[in-house]
Structure formats: C-alpha cells, structure tokens
TORSESE-466153 format. One line per field, with one value per residue (C-alpha): residue number from 0; y, x, z. Coordinates in steps of 0.001 Angstrom, whole numbers, plus 524288, in hexadecimal, padded with zeros to 5 digits. Layout:
BEGIN
num <- NUM;...
py <- Y;...
px <- X;...
pz <- Z;...
//
This chain:
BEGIN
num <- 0;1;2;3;4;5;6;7;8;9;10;11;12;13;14;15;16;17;18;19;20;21;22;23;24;25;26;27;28;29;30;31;32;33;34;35;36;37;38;39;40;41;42;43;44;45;46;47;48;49;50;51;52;53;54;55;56;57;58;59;60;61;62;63;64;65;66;67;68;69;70;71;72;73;74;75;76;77;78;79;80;81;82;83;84;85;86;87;88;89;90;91;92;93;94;95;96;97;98;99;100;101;102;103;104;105;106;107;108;109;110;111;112;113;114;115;116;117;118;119;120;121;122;123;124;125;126;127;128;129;130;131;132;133;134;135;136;137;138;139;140;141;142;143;144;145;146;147;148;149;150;151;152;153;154;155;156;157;158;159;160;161;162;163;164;165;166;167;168;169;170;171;172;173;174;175;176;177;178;179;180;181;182;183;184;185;186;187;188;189;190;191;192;193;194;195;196;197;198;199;200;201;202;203;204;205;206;207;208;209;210;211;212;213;214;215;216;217;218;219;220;221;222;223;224;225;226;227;228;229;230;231;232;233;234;235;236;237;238;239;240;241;242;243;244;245;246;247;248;249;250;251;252;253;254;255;256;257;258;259;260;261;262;263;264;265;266;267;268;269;270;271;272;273;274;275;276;277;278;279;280;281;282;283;284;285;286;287;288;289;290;291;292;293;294;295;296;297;298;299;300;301;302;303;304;305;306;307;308;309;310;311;312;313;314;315;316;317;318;319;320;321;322;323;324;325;326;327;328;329;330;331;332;333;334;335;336;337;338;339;340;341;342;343;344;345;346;347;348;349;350;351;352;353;354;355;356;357;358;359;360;361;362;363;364;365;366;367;368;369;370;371;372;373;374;375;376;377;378;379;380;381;382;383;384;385;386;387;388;389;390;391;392;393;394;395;396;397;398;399;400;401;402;403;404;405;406;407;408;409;410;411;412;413;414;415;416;417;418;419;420;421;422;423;424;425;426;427;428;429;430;431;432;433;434;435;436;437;438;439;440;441;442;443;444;445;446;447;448;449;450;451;452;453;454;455;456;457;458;459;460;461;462;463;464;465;466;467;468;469;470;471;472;473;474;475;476;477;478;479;480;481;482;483;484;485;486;487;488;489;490;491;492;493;494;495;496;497;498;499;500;501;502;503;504;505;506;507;508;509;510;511;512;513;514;515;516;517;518;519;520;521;522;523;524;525;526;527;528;529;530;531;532;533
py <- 7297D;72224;72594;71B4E;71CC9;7227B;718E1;70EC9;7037B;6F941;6F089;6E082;6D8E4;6CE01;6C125;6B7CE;6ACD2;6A126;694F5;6889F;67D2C;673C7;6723C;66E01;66C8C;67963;67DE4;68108;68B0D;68D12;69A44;69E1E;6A073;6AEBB;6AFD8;6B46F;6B3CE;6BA6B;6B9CC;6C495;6C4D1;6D32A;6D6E5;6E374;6EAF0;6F373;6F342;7033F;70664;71337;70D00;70797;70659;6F893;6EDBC;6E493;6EF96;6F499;6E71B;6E4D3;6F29D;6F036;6E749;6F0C6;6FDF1;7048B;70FAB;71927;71164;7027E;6FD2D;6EE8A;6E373;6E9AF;6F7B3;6FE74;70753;70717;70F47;709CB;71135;71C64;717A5;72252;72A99;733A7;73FA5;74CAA;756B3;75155;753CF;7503F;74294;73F3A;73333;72EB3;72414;718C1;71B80;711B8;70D60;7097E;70765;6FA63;7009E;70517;71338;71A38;71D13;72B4F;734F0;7395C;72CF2;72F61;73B25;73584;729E2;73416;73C2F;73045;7280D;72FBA;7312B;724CC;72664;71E1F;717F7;710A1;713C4;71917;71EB0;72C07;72B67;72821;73540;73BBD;743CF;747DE;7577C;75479;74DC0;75420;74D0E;74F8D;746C6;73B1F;733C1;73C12;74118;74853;746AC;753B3;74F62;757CE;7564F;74DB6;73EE6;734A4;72AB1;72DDB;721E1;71866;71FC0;71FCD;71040;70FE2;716BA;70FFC;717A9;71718;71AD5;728F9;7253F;719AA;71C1A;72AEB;72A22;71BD6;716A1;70A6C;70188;70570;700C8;6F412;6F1A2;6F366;6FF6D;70A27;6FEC3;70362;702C2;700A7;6F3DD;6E6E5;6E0F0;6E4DB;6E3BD;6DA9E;6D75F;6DB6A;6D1B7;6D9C9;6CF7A;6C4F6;6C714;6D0DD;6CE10;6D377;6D343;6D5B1;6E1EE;6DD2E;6EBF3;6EF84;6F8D5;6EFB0;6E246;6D9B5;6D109;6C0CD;6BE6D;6BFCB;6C19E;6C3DC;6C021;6C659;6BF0C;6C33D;6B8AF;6BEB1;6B044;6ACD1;69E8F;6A254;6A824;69DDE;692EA;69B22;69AF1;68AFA;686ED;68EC8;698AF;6A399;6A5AB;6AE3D;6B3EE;6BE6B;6BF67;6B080;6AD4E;6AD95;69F32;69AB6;69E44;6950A;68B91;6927B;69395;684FD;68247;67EF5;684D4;691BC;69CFA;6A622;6B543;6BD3D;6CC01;6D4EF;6DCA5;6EA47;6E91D;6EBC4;6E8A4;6EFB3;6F51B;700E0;70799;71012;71F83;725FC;72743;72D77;72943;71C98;710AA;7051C;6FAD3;7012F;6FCE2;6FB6B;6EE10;6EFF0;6F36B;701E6;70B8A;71222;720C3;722D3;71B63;71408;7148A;720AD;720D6;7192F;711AD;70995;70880;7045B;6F8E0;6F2F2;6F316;6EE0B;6E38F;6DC94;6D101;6D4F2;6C859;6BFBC;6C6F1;6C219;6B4DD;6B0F3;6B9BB;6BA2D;6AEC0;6B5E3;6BBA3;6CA41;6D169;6D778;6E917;6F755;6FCAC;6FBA5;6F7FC;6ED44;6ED99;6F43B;6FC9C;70AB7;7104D;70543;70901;6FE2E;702E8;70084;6F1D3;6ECE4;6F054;6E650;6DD22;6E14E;6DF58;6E6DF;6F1C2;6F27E;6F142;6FC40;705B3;701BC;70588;71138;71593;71425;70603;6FB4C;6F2E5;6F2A6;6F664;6EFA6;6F073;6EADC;6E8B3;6E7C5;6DFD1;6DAC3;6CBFE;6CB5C;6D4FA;6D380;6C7D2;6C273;6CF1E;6C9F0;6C113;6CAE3;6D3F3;6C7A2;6C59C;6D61C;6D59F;6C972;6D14C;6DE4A;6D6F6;6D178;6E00E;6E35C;6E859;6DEA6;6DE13;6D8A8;6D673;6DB33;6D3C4;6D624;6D3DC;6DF70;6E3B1;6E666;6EB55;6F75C;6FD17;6FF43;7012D;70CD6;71403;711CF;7072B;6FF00;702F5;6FAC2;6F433;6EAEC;6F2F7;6EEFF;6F7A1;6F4BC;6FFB3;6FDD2;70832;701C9;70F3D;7111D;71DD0;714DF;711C9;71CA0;724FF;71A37;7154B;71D80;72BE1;734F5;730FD;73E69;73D8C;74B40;7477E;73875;732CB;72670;721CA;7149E;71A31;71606;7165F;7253E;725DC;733A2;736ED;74519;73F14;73300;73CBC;7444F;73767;73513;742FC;744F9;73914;73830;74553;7414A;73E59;7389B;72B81;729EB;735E5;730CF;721EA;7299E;73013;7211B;71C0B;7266C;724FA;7150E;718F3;723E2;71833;70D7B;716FA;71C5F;70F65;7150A;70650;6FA11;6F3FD;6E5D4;6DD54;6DE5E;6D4AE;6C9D5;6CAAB;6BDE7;6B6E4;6A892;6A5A3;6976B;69569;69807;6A7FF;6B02D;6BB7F;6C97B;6CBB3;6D7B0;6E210;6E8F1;6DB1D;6DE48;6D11B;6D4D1;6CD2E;6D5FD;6CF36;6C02F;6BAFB;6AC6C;6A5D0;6A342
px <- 89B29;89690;888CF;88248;877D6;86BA8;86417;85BCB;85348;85A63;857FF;8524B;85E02;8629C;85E07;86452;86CBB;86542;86B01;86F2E;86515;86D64;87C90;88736;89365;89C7E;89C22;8ABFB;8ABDA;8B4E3;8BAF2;8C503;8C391;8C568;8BEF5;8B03E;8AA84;89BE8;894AB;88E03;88041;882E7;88E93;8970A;8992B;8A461;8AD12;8ABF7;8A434;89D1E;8992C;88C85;884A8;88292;88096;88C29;895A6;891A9;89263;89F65;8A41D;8A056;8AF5D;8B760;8B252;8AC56;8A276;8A24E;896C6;8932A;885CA;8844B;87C26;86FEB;871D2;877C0;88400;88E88;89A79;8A441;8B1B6;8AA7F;8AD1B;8A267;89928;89004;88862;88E0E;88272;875CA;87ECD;88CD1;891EF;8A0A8;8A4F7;8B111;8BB51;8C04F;8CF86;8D8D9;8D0DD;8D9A5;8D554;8D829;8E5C9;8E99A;8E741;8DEE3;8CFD5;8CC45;8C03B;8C5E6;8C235;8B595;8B482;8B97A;8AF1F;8A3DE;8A82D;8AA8B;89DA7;892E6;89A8D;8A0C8;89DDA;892F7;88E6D;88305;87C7F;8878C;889D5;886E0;87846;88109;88736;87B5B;87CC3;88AE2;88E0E;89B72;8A54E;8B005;8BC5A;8BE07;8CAF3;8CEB1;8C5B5;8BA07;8B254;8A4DF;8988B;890FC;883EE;87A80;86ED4;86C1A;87066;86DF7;87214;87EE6;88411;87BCD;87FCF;88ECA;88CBB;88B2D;897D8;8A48E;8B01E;8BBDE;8C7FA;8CB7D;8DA36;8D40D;8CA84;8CAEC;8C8E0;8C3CC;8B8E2;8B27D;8BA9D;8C72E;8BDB4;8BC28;8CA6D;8CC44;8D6D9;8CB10;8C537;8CD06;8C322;8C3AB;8BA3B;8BE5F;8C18D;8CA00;8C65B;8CF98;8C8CF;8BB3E;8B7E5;8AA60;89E9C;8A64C;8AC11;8B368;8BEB7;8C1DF;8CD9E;8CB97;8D03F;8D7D8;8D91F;8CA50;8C51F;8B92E;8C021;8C7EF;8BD10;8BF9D;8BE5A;8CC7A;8C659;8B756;8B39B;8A685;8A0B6;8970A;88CD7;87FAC;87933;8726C;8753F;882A5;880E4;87CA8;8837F;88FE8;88F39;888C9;89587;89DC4;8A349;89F4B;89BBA;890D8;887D7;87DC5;86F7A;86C50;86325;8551E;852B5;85EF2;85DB2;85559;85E52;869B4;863EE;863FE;87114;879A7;886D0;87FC1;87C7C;86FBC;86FC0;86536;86082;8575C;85ADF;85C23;85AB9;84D47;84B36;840ED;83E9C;842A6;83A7E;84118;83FF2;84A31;83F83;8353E;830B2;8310F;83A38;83E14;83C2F;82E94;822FC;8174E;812CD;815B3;82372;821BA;827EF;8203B;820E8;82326;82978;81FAF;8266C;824B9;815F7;81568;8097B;8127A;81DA4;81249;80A1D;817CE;81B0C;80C34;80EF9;81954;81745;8219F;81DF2;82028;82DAC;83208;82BE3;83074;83A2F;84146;83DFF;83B86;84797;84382;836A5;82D02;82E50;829E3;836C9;84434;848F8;846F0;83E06;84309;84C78;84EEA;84324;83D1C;82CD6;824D3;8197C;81EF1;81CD3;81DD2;8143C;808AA;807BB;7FA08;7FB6C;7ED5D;7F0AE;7FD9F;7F5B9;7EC41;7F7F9;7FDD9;7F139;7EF52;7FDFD;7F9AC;7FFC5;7F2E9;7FAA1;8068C;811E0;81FF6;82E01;83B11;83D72;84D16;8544C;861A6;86297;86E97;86CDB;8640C;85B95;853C9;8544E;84EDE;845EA;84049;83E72;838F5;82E2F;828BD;828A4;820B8;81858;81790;81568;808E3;802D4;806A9;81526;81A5B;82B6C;8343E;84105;84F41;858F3;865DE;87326;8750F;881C5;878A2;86CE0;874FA;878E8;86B17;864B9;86FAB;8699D;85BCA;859C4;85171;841E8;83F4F;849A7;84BEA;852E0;859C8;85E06;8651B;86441;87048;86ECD;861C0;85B22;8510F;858AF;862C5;858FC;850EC;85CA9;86484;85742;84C14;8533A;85427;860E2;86926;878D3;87816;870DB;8767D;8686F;86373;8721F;8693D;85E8F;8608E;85118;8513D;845F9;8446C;839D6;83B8C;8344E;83E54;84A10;842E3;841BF;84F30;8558B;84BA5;84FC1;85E06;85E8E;85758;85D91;85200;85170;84379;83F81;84934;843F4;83595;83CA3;840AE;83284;82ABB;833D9;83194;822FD;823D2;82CE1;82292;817EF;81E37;824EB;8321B;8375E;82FD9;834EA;834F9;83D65;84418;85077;85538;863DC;86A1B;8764B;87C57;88A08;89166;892A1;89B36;899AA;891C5;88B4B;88342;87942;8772C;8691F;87320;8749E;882B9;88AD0;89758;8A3DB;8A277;896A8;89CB5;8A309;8A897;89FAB;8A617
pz <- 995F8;98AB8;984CB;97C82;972E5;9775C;980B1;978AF;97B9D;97803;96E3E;97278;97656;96BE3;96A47;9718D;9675A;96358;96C3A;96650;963C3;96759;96C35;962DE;96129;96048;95159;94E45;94624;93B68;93DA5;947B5;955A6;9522E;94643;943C1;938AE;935D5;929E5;92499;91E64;917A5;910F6;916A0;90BB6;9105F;91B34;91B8A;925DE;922BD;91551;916E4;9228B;9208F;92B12;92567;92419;932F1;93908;93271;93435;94490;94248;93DCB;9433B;94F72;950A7;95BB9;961F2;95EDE;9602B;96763;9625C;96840;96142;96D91;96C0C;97516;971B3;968E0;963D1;96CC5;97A07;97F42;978DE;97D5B;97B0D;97E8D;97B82;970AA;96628;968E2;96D83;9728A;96DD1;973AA;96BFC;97355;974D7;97062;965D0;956FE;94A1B;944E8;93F10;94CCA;94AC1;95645;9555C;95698;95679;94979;942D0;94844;941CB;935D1;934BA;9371C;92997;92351;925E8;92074;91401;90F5E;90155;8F841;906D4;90400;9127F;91B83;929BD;927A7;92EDA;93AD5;93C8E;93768;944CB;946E0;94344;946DD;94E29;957CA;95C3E;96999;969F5;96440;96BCB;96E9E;965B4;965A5;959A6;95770;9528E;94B5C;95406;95FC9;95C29;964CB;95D15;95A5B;961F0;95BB1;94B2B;950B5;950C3;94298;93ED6;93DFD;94312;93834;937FA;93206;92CBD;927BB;92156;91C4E;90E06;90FD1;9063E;90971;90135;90944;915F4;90E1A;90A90;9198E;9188A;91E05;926BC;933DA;93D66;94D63;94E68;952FD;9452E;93B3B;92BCF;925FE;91A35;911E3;907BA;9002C;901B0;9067A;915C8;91EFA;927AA;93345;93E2E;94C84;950AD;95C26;96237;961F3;96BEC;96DF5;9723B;968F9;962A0;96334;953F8;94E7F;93FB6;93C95;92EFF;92A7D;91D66;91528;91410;90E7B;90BCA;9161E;9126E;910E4;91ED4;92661;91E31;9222C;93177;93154;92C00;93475;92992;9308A;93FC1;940E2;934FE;93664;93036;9312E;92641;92BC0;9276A;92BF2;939AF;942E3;93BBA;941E2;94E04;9500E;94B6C;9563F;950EC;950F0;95901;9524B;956CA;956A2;958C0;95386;949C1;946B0;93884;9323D;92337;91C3B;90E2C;907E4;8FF0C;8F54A;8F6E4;8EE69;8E45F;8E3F2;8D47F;8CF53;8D1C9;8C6FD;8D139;8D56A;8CA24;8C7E2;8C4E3;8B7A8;8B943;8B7BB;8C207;8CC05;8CA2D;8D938;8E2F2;8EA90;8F866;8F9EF;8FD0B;90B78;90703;8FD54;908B3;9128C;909FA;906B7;91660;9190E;90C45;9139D;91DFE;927DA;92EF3;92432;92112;92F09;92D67;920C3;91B79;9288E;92EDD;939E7;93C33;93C7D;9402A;93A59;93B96;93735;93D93;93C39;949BF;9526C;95F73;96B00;9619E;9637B;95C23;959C2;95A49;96034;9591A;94A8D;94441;93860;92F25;93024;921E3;91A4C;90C83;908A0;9108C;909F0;8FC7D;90017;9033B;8F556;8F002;8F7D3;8F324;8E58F;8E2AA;8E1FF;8D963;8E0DC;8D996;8D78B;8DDDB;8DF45;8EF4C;8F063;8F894;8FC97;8FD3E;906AF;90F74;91B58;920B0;915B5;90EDB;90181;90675;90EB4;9021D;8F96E;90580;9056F;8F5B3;8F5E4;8FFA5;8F736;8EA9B;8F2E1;8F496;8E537;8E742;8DF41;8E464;8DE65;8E56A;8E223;8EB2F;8EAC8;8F31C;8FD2B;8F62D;8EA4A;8F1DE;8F88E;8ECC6;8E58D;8F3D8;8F30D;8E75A;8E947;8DFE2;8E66B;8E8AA;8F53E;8FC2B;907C4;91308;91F73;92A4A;93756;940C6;9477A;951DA;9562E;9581B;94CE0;947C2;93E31;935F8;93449;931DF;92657;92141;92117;92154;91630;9106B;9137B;91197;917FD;92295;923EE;9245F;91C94;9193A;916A6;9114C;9031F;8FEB5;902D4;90B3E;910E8;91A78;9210D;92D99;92DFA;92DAA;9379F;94181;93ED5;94106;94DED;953E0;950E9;95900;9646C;970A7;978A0;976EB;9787E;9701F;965EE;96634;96405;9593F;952EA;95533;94F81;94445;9437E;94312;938C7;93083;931CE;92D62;921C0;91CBD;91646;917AF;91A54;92700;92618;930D0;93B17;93AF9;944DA;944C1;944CB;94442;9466E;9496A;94DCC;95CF8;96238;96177;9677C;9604D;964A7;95A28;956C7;954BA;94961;94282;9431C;94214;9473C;94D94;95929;95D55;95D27;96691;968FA;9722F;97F86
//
C-alpha cells in the first residue's frame, strides 16, 4: 500500500497555454528531432546536488538524480525511487526501493546509498544553504534489506514525504569522499535520473545524455542542452531565432509580444515563488551601509524595532510594483504562498500603501528625518529583480529613507548575502513542497546547524515564537490542526514584519510549436516536462 503525503487541498489548476493569433506556416527548427535545447535564466552553479539548495541546481539536478518521492507540476508527491511508502507507527515510516533499479554505471541501487546520502547531505562542507533542514526529523535509519528500509524520526513528522522530495539519492561508491568539484567534473555525478551528465561548462551550458535504462520510461530527447542565458534580451532573442526551443522567465515586457507570435506557444502558472526584502539582523549595533543623513552610522540597527520594518512595508505601493515593475505579471501579497495553498490564510493581504502613516511610525520609532541605507539586489536573478528594488527605494526615499541601490550579478550577490554584508536585501523563495512549512523553516527560523533549521536564513532572524510554529506544526499529524498551526503562523509573520512580502510571481515560459510543455507551480524548467507535439 502506498501512502502519500498527508491529504492537502490542492493547489488551482494551471493556466491553460496562450493559443495562436493566427495560423502559419510550421516553424523548422534548427536542432535535431531528438535534441532539446532549454535556456536558462539563472546559472546552476554546481552539478553537486547537496551543495546549495538553489532552484537552478534542483531543476537541473531533477536530470540526473531521483529522490525517494517526486513532487508533480502542481506540488503533489507521488513516490519516486520508493515505489511505496507509508507510515508504520507516528514515528517510523517503511520506505520500500524499486527493484531492478542501476546507477548510470550499471551498478545496483540499494537502501545503503540511502543511508549514505542522509550522512552526507547535511554536511557538505562551506554549503552556502544546504539540505540539512530536510532531515531535520530522522533519529536514524534501519536497513531492513536491500530494498526496504525504515526512517526513525524524532517526534511525529508528517511531512516526511514531502522533505524526502528535496534530497537527491547518490551513490555511496561514488561519491564517498566526493567534494563538489568531483560532482562537476562528472566522476561523483552517478545518479539514477533519466539523463546522464556528459559535460558542465561553469556559466556557459550543461549537457546531458538520455539514460536509455531509466526506471521512469526512456525520455524522447536523445541529448538535452541546458544554456545559461541570464539577459532577458538574450533570452527571448535566443528562442525567436530558433537557437534554443523553450526558455523560462520570459521578460515581463516581452510577453504579450510573444503571445501573438504565431511560431510560439506562451505557458503560464502561478507561482510559488514570493520576493520580499530582507532586513539585516546579525547586528544588533551599527551597520556601514546604515547612516544618518550625514553619512554617520546608526548606533543600533534599525530593523530591529517593528515600527521601522512596518512604515517601510506601509511606504511601498504594492499595486504599482505589479503595474509597472511587473507589468502585471505577479500579484500583489503579505504571505509567501499562493491562494488555495496549504496554509495559505485568507485573512492576510498585503499591507495597504499610506505614506503618513508610515512617516508617523518612523517618528514614533525615533527616526523623523528618515535615515539612509543601501537596499541590495541581484540584477540577474529573478523577474525584474533590480527594477523591482530601484521602484521601493524611490518609494522610501519619498518618506525620508533615502536608498541607494547596490546591484550586482547573482554569482556576486551569494557570496556577501553569505556573511551578512548586506543591511537590506531583495529575497526570493520558492516553497517547493507547497505546504507553508518550507519557508518558515529555510527563511524565517533561527539558523541552528544542530537543529537543521534556517539553512537559508542568512540575515539571522531568530524569533522563539517562529521556531515554536515551526517545531508544533512539523509534529502534527492532523491535517486540519496542523494547517491552523501554518495560519496562525502567517498571521503572527504579517504582524511582526521580519521580511517585507512583496509579489507573488506568474511563472512563464515560451517555446517553438511544435512541443508541448506542463508548466510548473515550482518554476522548475525541466526536459521531463516537454514533449513533441503529436
């Protein structure tokens, strides 16, 4: 008998593909018959797949290696290298490995390697946000036999379905003594999934060769090319003359235009990605990017009195952001999932725009005159990411925050995001599970190696009644009582302010006709999910 995750209201079905404006003739693209090639609007920066929980590096990872359970386009899990799973008292589960199952060098899958990926993922050395949150709940593992095994959690965990779909399963005799540059030279990159790595080029493109013996089906593309193209220009100038076949994250002002081109096929969904700000909390004293108008230092940190973190939420036209800095591909929120998602609370909105009121709170916090700050920002990273920071600093400037913007490419961002550098950032988070615990426990939770909570959290926010939500409702098995758990917690978040919630996303992507293509809530652009159209 197969259990699946804990029952959940599912998430709104996808939007259905934009039609054609007009017939034309069949567009003859360049590539093989076999061939697909997608291009990227993120780089992957490893091919390791424990590394850094990072939506590049999982999509592309999804090609080379399974996880005990998979999640669909809509966020639901269905078992994966597990062919059953299911739940054998409230804290141990029986997992049972499909038999017959090889690694790409022919040698045979078993629970060892299981056991071997869950001492290995929480400590991959100088990880910059890793896996270890994911297996937060397991005491221990027991090998039953080579196919069976059973997970002894700590405490009640209902969602250990929906964390085992974050891990990627690796191979023990490849990979023992691994680091993440023998994953990107391809010798540790022995995985199960339907492609094989055949070649990793940093910041240019990946390769990949079917994997003609997969468990799941052999896939129809031959060879899968993945490029990374982080211009949106670049992006869409790519797929209109027929270089690549699909590309992800069309460029807001690019996309009605692709809509009515004929050659072209628009998907849609909504997204599970939120962006918001992130105010630094690592100190508690003063900050160089943090002045007064003068230029002098503040001799506390600002963001830590709520009335600050409130007026800057209240400065900022959330409307306008979707308008004109998204062209109205995203919506305005106070939360971090979409409607209808697994914790989602009806009752939370976005914070309501009223510049005085966001001036009196200034005042009231002790800050008439405003002060000044840096707001950081990647300029490559997600939808309009800079643009969206230029439009909020024009906005805080207007209530006497005068911001100034640092923009900078992703591959630059990480690294100072890493050691606290910045004192406000842009943030982005995709809660792949679609259940409201992901990003409460990355994000918002104390960052605790010992505990594997806020693997993400790189401003170090820590609030004892956050941890509390999350630790309460990761152990409760009710799914109503735990959903009650996720909404009191959204409520608590949007009264207290730790990050500003600004948008929620529309995923989108355009490929040639031709193809047919399942968009997915995860924003995950994956081979898996294109097909040649019949």
């Amino acid at each position: 008998m197969t259990s699946h995750s804990p029952n959940r209201r599912r998430i709104a079905a996808a939007l259905a593909p934009a039609a054609a404006a007009w017939a034309i003739a069949a567009w003859t693209a360049p590539a093989a018959a076999q061939s697909l090639t997608m291009g990227y609007a993120a780089s992957v920066t490893t091919i390791d797949p424990h590394y850094h929980n990072l939506g590049p590096n999982n999509m592309l990872g999804m090609h080379i290696f399974d996880r005990l359970v998979e999640r669909d386009s809509r966020a639901r899990p269905y078992p994966a290298l597990a062919e059953s799973y299911r739940a054998l008292s409230e804290t141990v589960w029986e997992f049972r490995l499909r038999r017959g199952i090889k690694w790409h060098d022919g040698r045979d899958v078993t629970a060892d390697d299981v056991v071997f990926t869950f001492e290995r993922a929480p400590n991959v050395p100088n990880s910059p946000g890793g896996f270890g949150g994911f297996l937060r709940a397991v005491a221990r593992v027991e090998v039953i036999d080579p196919h069976t095994l059973r997970i002894h959690t700590k405490q009640p965990h209902p969602l250990l379905p929906l964390d085992l779909a974050s891990v990627s399963i690796i191979a023990r005799h490849a990979a023992t003594g691994a680091g993440t540059e023998e994953f990107n030279s391809g010798r540790a990159a022995v995985g199960t999934g339907p492609y094989r790595l055949a070649a990793y080029r940093s910041g240019d493109r990946v390769e990949l060769v079917r994997n003609d013996g997969w468990w799941g089906g052999q896939e129809p593309w031959q060879r899968v090319t993945v490029r990374f193209l982080l211009n949106d220009g670049a992006r869409t100038a790519a797929l209109l003359a027929g270089d690549v076949d699909l590309i992800e994250q069309i460029p807001t002002t690019d996309l009605a235009r692709l809509k009515r081109d004929g050659r072209l096929v628009v998907t849609e969904i909504p997204s599970l990605r939120t962006l918001f700000i992130s105010p630094d909390y690592s100190r508690t004293g003063g900050h160089p990017l943090i002045t007064d108008h003068a230029g002098q230092p503040l001799p506390q940190n600002p963001f830590r009195d709520v009335r600050v973190r409130r007026a800057l939420s209240m400065a900022i036209n959330r409307d306008a952001l979707v308008e004109r800095g998204m062209d109205g591909a995203a919506t305005a929120t106070g939360q971090w999932l979409p409607e209808g998602a697994f914790g989602f609370n009806p009752a939370v909105r976005a914070m309501p725009f009223d510049a005085d009121a966001a001036k009196r709170l200034l005042a009231e916090a002790g800050f008439p005159d405003g002060f000044r700050v840096t707001l950081a920002t990647p300029n490559d990273r997600w939808p309009n990411d800079a643009r969206i920071a230029q439009a909020v600093a024009q906005m805080w400037s207007r209530i006497g925050v005068r911001t100034a913007i640092d923009a900078m490419p992703f591959t630059a961002f990480v690294p100072r995001r890493t050691r606290q550098e910045h004192a406000i950032q842009i943030g982005a988070w995709g809660s792949s599970s679609g259940e409201a615990s992901n990003f409460l426990l990355a994000i918002v939770a104390t960052h605790d190696r010992a505990r594997l909570t806020g693997a993400s959290n790189m401003t170090r926010h820590s609030d004892p009644r956050i941890d509390d939500f999350v630790a309460r409702g990761s152990a409760t098995l009710d799914d109503e009582m735990r959903e009650a758990i996720w909404k009191e917690a959204v409520a608590y978040y949007a009264e207290q302010v730790p990050m500003i919630q600004l948008l929620q996303y529309l995923n989108t992507w355009a490929h040639r006709r031709g193809l047919t293509h399942d968009p997915r809530m995860d924003e995950r652009t994956i081979a898996m999910g294109v097909r040649p159209a019949r």
